[in-house]
Backbone bond lengths (Angstrom), bond angles and torsions (degrees), N, CA, C in turn:
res aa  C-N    CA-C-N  psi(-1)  N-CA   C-N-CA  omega(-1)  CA-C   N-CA-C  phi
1 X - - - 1.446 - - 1.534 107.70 -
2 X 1.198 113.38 141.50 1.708 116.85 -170.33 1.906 84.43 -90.19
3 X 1.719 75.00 160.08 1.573 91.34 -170.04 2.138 102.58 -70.89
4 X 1.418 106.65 -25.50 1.349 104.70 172.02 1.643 111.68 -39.49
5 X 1.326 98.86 -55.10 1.738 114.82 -157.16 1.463 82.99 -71.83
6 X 1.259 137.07 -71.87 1.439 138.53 -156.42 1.559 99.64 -45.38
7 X 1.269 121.13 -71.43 1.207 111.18 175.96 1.337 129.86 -38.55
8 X 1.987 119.11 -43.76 1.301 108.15 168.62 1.372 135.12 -54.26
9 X 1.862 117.78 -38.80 1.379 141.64 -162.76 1.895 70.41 -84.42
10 X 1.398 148.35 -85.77 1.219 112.29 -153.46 0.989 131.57 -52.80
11 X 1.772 138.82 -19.65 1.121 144.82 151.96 1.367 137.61 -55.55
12 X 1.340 109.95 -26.05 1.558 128.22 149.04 1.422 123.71 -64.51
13 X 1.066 105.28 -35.00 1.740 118.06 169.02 1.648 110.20 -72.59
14 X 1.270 99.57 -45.03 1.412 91.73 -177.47 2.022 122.21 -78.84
15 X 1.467 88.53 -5.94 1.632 101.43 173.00 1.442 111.05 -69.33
16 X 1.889 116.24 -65.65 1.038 143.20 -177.51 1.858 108.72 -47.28
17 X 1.724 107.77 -40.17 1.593 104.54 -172.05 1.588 92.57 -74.98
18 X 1.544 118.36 -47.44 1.755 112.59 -171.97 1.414 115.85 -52.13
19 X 1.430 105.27 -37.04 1.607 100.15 -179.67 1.600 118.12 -97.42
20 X 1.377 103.61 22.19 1.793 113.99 177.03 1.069 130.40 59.09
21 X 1.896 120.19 14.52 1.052 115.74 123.40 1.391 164.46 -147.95
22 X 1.328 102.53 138.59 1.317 125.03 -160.31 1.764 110.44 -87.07
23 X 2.006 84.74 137.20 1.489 79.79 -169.86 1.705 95.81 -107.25
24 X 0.914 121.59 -52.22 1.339 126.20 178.92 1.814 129.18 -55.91
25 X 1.187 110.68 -17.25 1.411 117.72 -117.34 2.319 92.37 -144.50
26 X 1.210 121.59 149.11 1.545 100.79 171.97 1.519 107.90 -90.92
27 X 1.433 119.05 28.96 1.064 110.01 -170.89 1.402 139.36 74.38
28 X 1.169 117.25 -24.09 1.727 114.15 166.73 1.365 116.59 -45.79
29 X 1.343 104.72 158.99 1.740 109.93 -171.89 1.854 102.38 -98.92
30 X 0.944 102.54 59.67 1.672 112.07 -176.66 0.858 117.96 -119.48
31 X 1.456 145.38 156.87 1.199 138.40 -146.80 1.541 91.88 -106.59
32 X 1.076 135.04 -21.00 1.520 124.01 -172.20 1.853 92.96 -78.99
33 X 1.599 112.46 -34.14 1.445 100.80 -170.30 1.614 103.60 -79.27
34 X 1.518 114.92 -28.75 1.533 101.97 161.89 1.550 137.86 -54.41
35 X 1.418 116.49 -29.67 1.112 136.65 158.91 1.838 123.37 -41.85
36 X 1.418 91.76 -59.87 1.608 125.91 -178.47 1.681 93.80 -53.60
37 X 1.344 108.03 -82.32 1.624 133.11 159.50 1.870 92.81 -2.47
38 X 1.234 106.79 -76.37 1.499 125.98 -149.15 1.228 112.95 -73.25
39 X 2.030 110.68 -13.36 1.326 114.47 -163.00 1.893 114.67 51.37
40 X 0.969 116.91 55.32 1.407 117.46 171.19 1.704 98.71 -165.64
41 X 1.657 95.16 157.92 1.497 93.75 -156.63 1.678 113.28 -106.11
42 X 1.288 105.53 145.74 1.547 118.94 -163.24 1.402 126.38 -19.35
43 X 1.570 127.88 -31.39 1.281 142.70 161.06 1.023 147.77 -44.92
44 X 1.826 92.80 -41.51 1.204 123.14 172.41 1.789 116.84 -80.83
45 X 1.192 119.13 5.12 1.502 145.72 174.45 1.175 108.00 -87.15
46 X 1.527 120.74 -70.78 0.958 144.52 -176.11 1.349 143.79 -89.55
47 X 1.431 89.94 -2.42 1.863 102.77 178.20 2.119 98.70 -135.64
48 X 1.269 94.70 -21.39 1.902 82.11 -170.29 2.112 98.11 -120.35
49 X 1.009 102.69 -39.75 1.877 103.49 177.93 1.807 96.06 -107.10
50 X 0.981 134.86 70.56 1.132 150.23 171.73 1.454 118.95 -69.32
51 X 1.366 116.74 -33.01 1.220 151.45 -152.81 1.653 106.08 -97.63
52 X 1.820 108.61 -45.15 1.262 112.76 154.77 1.691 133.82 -91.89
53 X 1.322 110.53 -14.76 1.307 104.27 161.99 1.688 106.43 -70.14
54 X 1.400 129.75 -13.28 1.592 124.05 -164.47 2.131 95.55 -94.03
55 X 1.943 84.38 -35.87 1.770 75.11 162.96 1.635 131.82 -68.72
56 X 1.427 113.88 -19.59 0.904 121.66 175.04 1.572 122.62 -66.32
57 X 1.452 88.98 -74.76 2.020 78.02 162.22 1.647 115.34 -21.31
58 X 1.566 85.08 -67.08 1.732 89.40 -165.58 1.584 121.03 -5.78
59 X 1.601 90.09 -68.13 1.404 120.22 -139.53 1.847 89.11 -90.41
60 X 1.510 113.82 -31.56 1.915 109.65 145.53 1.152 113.25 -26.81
61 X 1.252 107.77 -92.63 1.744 124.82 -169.96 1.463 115.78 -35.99
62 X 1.592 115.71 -32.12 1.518 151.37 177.57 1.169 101.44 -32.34
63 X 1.722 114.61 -60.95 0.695 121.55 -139.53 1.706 121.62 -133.60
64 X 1.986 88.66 14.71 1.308 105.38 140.27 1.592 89.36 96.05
65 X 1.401 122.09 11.70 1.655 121.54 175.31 1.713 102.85 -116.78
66 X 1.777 96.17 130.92 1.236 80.71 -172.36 1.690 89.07 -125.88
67 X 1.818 95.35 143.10 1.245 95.03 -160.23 1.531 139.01 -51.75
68 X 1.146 147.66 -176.92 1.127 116.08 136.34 1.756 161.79 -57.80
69 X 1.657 94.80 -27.70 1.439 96.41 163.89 1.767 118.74 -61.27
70 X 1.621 100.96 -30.86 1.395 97.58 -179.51 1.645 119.36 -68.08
71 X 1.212 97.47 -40.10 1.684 103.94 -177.94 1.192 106.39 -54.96
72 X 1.402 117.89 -57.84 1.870 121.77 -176.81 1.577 89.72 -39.50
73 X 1.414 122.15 -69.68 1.229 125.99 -138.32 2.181 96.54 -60.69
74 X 1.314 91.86 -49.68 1.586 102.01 167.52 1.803 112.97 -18.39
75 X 1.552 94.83 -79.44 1.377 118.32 162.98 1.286 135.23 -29.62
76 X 1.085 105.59 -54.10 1.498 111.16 163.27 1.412 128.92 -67.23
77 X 1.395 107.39 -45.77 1.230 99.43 165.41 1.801 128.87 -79.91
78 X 0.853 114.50 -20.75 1.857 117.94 151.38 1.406 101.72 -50.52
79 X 1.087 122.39 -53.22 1.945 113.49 -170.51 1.432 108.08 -67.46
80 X 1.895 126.02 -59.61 1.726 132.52 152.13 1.786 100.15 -10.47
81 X 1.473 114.09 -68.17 1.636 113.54 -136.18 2.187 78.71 -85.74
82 X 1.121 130.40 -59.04 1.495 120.55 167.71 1.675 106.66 -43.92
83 X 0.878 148.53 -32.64 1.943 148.80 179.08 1.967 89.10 -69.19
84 X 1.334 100.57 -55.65 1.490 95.58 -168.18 1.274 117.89 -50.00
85 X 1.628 106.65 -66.76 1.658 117.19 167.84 1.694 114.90 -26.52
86 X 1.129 96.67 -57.99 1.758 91.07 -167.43 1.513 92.17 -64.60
87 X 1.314 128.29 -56.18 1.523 116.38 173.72 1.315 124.27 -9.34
88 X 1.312 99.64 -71.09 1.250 142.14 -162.50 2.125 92.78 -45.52
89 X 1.760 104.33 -56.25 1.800 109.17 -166.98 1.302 77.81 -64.45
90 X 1.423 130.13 -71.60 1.279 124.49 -149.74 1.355 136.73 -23.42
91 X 1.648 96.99 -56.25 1.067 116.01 158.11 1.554 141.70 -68.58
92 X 1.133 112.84 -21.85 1.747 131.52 147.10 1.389 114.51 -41.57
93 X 1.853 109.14 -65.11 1.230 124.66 -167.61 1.951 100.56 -68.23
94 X 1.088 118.38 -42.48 1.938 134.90 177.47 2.051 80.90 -38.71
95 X 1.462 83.13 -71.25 1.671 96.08 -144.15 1.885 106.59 -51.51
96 X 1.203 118.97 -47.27 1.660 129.19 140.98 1.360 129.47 -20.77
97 X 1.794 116.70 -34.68 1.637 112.85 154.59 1.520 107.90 -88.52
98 X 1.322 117.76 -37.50 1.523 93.51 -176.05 1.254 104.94 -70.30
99 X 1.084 132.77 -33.35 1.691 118.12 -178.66 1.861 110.06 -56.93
100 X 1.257 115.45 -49.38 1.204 136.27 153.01 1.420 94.38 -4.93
101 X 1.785 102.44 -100.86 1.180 120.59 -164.33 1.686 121.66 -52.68
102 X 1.338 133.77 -20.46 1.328 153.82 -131.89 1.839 75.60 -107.13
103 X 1.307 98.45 -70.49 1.811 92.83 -174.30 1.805 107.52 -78.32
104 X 1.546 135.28 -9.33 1.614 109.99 145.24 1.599 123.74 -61.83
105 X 1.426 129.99 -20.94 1.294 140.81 -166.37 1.554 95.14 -89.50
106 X 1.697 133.24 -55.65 1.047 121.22 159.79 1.540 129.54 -33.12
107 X 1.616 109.25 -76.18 1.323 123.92 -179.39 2.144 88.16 -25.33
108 X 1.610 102.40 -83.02 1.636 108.44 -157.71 1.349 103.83 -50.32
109 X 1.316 148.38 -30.44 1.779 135.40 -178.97 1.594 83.64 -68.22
110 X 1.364 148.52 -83.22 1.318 144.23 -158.91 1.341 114.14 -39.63
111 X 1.588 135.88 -41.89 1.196 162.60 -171.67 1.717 84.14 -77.17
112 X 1.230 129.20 -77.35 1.570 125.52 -170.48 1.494 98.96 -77.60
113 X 1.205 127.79 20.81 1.699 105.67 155.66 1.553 99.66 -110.22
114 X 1.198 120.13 -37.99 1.096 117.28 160.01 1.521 129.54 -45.25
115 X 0.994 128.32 -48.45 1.753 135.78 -175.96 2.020 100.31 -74.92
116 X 1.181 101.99 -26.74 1.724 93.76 172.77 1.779 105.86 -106.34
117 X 0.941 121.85 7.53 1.283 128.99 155.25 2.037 105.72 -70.82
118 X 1.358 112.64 -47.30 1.156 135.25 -165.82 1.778 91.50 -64.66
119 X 1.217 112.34 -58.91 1.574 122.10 -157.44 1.504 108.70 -71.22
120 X 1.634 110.02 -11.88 1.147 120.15 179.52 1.403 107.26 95.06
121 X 0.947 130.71 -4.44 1.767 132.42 156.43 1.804 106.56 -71.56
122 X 1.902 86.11 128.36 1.364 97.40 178.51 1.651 96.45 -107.68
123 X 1.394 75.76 170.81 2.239 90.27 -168.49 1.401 102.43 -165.74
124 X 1.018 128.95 130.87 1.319 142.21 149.75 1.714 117.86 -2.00
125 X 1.114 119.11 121.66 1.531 110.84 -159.14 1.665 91.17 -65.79
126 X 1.547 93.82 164.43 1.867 99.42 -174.84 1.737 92.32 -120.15
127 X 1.412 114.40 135.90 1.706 108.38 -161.43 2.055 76.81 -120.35
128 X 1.173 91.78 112.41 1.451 105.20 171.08 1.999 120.42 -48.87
129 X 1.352 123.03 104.17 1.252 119.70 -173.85 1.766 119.58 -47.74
130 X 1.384 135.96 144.48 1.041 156.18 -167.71 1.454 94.61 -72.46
131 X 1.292 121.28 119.42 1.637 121.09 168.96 1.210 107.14 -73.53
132 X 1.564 118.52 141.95 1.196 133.94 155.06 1.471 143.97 -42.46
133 X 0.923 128.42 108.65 1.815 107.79 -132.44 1.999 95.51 -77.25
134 X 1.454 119.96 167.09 1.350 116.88 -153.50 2.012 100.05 -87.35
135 X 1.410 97.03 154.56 1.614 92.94 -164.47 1.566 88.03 -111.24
């Protein structure tokens, strides 16, 4: 097929998918179903008429439909950036017991150098660790 014709039959395809209907094709606004649509194969979209699969979008977006790979992709990343957030307390709330715990483990070595100080056992002075300041 000369690139004349290829280009026309993809432009006819891409008329028929915008106005919903599709004869070849299930109709999605995707470039593999434009292809399908066009009877010519996916490569030739995307590696030689490049120029009209980019018009195609275009005139997608045009017209206020946004495809499906984009939406998934939409989707997914709304669910990622909500996964993060909660991450995000989790790890706040994590970091809040170990700080927690860091000054109960202090307090008790000071408390047990003290009580064998008491019993008359000597030991190496115990220098209470610097708390972490609060986040």
């Amino acid at each position: 097929m000369s690139q004349d014709k290829e280009r026309d039959s993809i432009r006819a395809a891409m008329d028929r998918l915008l106005a919903g209907t599709p004869l070849r094709s299930d109709g999605a606004l995707t470039v593999v179903a434009l292809a399908v649509e066009a009877d010519v194969k996916r490569h030739v979209l995307t590696h030689r008429h490049t120029d009209l699969k980019d018009e195609f979008y275009a005139k997608v977006r045009a017209q206020g439909h946004v495809p499906d790979s984009e939406r998934k992709l939409r989707d997914e990343l709304k669910k990622t950036k909500e996964r993060l957030a909660e991450a995000t307390v989790e790890i706040k709330r994590l970091q809040g017991e170990v700080d927690m715990f860091a000054r109960v483990v202090n307090v008790l070595e000071v408390e047990n150098d003290q009580l064998r100080n008491q019993q008359g056992r000597k030991r190496a002075a115990v220098v209470p660790l610097p708390t972490a300041p609060s986040r």
